[in-house]
C-alpha positions as CSV (number, residue, x, y, z in Angstrom):
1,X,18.7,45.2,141.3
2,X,15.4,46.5,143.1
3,X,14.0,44.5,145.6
4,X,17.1,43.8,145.8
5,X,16.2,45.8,147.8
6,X,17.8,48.6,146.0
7,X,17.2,48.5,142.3
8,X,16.1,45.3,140.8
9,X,17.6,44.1,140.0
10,X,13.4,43.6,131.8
11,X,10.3,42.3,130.0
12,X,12.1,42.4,127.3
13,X,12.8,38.8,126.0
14,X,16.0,37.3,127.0
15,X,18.9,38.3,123.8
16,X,21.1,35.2,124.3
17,X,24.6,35.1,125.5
18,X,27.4,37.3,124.1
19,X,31.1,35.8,124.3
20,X,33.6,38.4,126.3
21,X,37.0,39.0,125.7
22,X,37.7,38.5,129.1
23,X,36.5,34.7,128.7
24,X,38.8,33.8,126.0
25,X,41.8,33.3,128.3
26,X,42.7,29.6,130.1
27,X,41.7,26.6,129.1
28,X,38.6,25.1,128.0
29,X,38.8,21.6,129.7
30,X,36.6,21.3,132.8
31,X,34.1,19.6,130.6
32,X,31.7,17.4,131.9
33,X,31.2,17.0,135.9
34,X,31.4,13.7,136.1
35,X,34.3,13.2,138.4
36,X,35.3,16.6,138.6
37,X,38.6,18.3,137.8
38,X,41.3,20.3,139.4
39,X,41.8,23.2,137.1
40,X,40.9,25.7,139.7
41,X,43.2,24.1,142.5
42,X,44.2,26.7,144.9
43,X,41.3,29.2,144.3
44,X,39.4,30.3,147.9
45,X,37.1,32.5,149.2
46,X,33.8,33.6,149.1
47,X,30.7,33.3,146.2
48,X,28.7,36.2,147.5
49,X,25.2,36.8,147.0
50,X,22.1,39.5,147.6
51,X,19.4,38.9,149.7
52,X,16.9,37.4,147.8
53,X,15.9,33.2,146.3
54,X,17.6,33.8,143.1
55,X,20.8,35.2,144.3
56,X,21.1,32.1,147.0
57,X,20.4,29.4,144.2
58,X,23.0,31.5,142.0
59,X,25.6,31.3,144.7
60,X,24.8,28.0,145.4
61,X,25.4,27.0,142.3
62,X,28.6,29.0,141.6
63,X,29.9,27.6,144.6
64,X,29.0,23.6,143.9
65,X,30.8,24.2,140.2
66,X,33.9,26.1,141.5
67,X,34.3,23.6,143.6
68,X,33.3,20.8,141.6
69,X,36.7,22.1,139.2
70,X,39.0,21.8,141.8
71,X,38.2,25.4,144.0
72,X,37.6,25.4,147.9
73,X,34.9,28.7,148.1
74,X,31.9,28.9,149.8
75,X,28.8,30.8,149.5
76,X,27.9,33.7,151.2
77,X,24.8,34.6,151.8
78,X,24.1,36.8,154.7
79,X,24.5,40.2,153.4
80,X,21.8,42.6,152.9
81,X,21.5,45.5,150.2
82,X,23.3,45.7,146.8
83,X,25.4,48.6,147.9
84,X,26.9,46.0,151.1
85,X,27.4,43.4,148.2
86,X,29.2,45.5,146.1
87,X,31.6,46.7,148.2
88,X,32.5,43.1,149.9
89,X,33.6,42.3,146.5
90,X,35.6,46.0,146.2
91,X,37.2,44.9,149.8
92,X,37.8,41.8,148.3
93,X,35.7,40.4,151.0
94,X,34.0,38.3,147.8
95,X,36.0,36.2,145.4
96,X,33.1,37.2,143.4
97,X,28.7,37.0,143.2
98,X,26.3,37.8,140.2
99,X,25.0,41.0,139.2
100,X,22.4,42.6,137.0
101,X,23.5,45.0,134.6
102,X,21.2,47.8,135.3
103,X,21.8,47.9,138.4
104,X,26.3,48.5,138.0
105,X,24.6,51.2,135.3
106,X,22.9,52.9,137.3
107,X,23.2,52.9,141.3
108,X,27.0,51.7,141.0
109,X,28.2,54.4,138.1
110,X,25.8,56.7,138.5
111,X,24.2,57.1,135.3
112,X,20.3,58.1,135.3
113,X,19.3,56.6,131.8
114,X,19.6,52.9,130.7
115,X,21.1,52.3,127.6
116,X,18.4,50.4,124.7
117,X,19.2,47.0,124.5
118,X,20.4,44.2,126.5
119,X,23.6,43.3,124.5
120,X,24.4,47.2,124.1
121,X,23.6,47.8,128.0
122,X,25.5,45.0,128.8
123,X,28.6,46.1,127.3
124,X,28.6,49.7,128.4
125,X,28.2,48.3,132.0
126,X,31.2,46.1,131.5
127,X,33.1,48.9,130.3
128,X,32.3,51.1,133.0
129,X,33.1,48.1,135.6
130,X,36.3,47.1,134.1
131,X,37.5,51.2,134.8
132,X,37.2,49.9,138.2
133,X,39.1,46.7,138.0
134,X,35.7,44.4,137.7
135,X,35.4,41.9,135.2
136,X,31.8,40.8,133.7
137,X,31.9,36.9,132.7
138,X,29.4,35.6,130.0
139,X,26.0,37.3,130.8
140,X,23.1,34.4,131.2
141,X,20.3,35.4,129.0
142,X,18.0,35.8,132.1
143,X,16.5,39.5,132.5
144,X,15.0,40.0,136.5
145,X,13.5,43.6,135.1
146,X,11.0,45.4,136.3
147,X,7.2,44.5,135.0
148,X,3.7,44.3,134.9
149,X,2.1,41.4,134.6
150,X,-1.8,40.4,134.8
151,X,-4.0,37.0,134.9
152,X,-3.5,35.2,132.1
153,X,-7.4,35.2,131.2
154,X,-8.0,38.4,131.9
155,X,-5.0,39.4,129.4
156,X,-7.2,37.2,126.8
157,X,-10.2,39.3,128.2
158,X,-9.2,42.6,128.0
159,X,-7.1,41.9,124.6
160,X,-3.3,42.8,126.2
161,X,-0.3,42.0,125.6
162,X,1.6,45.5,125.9
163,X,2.0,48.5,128.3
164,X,0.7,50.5,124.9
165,X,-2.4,48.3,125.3
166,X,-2.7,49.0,128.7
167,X,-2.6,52.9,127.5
168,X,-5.5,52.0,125.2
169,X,-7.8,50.8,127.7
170,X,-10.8,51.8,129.1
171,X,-10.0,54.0,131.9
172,X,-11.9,51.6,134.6
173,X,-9.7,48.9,133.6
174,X,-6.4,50.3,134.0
175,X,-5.7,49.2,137.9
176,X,-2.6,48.7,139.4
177,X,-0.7,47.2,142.3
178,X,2.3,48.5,142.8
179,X,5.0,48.8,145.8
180,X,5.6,52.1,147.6
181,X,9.5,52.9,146.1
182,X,8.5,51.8,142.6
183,X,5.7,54.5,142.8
184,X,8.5,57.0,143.2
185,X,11.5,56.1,141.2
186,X,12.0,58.0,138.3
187,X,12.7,54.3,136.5
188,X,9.4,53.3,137.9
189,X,5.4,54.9,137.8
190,X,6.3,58.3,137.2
191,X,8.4,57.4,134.2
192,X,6.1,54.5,133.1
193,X,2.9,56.7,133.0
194,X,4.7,59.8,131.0
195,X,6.7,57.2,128.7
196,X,3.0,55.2,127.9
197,X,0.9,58.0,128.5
198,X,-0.9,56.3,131.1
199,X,-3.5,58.6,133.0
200,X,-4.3,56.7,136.1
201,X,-5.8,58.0,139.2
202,X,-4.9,57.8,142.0
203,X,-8.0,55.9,143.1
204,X,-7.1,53.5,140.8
205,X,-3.3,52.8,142.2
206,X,-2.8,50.5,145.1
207,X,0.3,50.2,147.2
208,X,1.1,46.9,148.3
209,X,4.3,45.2,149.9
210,X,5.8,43.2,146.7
211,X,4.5,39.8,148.0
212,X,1.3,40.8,148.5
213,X,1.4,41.9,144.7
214,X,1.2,38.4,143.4
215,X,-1.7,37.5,145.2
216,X,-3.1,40.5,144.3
217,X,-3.2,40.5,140.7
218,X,-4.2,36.6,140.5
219,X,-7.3,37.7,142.4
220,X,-7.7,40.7,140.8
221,X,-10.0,42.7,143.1
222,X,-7.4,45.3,144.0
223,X,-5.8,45.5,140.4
224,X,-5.6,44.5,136.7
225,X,-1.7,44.9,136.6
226,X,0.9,44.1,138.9
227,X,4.0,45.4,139.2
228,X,6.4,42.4,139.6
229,X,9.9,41.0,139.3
230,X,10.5,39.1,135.7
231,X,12.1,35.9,137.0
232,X,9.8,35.4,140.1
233,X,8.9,32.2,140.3
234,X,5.2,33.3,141.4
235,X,4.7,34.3,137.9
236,X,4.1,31.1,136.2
237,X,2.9,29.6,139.8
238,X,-0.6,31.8,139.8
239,X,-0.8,31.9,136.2
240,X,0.2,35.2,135.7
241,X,1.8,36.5,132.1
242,X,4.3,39.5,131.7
243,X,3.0,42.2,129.6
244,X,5.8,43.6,126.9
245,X,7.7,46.5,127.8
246,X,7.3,47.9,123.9
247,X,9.0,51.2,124.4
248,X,11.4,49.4,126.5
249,X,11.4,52.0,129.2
250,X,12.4,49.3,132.1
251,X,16.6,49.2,132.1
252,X,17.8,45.6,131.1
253,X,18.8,43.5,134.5
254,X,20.7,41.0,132.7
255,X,22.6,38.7,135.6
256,X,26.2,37.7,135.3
257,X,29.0,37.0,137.5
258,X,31.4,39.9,138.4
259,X,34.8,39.6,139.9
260,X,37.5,41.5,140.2
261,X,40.2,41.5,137.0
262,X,43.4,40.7,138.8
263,X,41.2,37.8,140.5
264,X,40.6,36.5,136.9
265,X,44.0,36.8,135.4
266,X,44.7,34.5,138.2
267,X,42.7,32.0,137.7
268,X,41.6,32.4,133.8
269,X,39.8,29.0,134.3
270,X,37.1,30.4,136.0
271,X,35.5,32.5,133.1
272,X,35.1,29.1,131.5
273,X,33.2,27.3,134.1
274,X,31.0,30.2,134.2
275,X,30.4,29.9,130.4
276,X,28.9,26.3,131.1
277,X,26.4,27.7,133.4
278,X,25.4,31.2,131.8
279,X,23.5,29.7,128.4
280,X,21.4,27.6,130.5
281,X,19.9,30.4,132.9
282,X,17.1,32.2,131.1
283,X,14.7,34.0,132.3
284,X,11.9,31.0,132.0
285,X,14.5,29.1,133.4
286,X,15.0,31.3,137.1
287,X,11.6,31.3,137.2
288,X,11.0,27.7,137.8
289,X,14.1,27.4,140.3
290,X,12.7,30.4,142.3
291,X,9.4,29.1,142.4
292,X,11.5,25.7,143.7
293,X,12.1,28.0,146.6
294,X,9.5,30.7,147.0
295,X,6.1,28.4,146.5
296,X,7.4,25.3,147.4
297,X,9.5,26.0,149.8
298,X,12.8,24.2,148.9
299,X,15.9,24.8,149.9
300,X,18.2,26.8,147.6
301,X,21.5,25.0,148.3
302,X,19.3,21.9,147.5
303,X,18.0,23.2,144.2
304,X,21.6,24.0,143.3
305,X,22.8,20.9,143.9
306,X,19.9,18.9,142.0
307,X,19.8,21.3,139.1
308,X,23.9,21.0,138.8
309,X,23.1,17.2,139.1
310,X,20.3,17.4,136.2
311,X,22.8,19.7,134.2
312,X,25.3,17.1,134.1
313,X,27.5,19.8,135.5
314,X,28.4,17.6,139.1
């Protein structure tokens, strides 16, 4: 995805969890945690995973269930960049790690538009992927998207609730925060302001580093609107809300965990312990376990293992 630090790795809500052919095959009995199960005897390697909170706690937590089914993988957490990611799991360095659809669409097979919809971008994505010998497992319903989001009583103020009534505001009020690649990407301001027909200037644009962001747009000296990450924990934390991308001009970043094909015709086992996972992480749902992580300061092996633990999963 992007700050990811590539892409980003979609305020549009979360669409729900769409079954894959590619999970149909092995059996269905890993069931509850308790005690475990040895279904996925023999399978090693590594659960990689970007540089960011939520790709730790997803690793973590691919890793505990895995292993928790009988596997003996460990997570991976070092690497740094998408590209570096990728390619680990194209050496088969990776046994496999969790990926956001618009970012395979775009920086991985080179396409320069995002496809409308989160089930329809999903699916073009893991047709694309599967020319390549990757499989997609069953997508979670969470969306780590681009957006803007704004004080939750100044969005009552002001009367917001989409980036079209953003457009309609008073010129004075439409202040941003945003970070220094978003402000060039074609999939970023540019795009935004001729999509909305926003006509900010320049005086009224900040650029901050993305953490700063946050901050900024609680306070809201600097800005109205920030531009943030849609599963940041930090969201919910300072009371910010996520304004609707209407025209849906922000590419869906749906997560879900990639592999390569021949890995899972090995081991069919592994699309279904995935599938026990996937329904549970929406988008509301990340956003508390990052905020686990980035305000409180946990640790996100920790928060794998106690969510798992809450789950039922382990």
């Amino acid at each position: 995805m992007k700050r990811r630090p590539l892409l980003s790795l979609t305020a549009v809500a979360a669409l729900g969890v769409f079954a894959l052919t590619a999970c149909s095959g092995g059996s269905s009995g890993s069931g509850s945690a308790a005690g475990g199960s040895d279904e996925l005897a023999g399978l090693t390697g590594q659960i990689g995973s970007k540089d960011f909170s939520e790709q730790y706690i997803l690793a973590h937590i691919t890793t505990q269930l895995l292993n928790a089914r009988g596997a003996d993988v460990e997570a991976n957490t070092k690497l740094v960049g998408s590209a570096n990611v990728r390619q680990a799991l194209e050496n088969d360095e990776f046994l496999g790690y969790w990926e956001y659809t618009g970012t395979s669409w775009i920086t991985y097979n080179g396409n320069t538009a995002p496809v409308a919809g989160a089930e329809a971008q999903f699916d073009a994505t893991k047709e694309a992927d599967a020319a390549k010998g990757i499989a997609w497992l069953d997508p979670a319903p969470l969306n780590n998207t681009y957006a803007f989001a704004i004080r939750a009583d100044k969005a009552e103020e002001l009367g917001v609730k989409t980036l079209s009534d953003v457009a309609k505001l008073p010129a004075d009020e439409q202040t941003f925060c945003i970070e220094s690649e978003f402000s060039t990407r074609d999939d970023g301001w540019p795009g935004l302001k001729t999509a909305y027909g926003l006509n900010v200037p320049d005086s009224n644009v900040a650029l901050l580093d993305t953490g700063v962001i946050y901050t900024a747009t609680q306070k809201g000296d600097d800005c109205n609107f920030g531009e943030v990450f849609q599963t940041d924990g930090r969201i919910p934390a300072l009371d910010l809300v996520v304004l609707e991308d209407d025209k849906e001009f922000f590419p869906v970043y749906q997560g879900a965990f990639t592999m390569k094909q021949s890995t899972l015709d090995e081991y069919p086992a592994i699309a279904d312990v995935i599938a026990e996972i996937s329904p549970l992480l929406t988008t509301e749902e990340m956003q508390k376990l990052n905020a686990l992580v980035d305000v409180d300061g946990e640790d996100p092996e920790d928060v794998a293992t106690d969510w798992l633990t809450e789950q039922g999963l382990i």
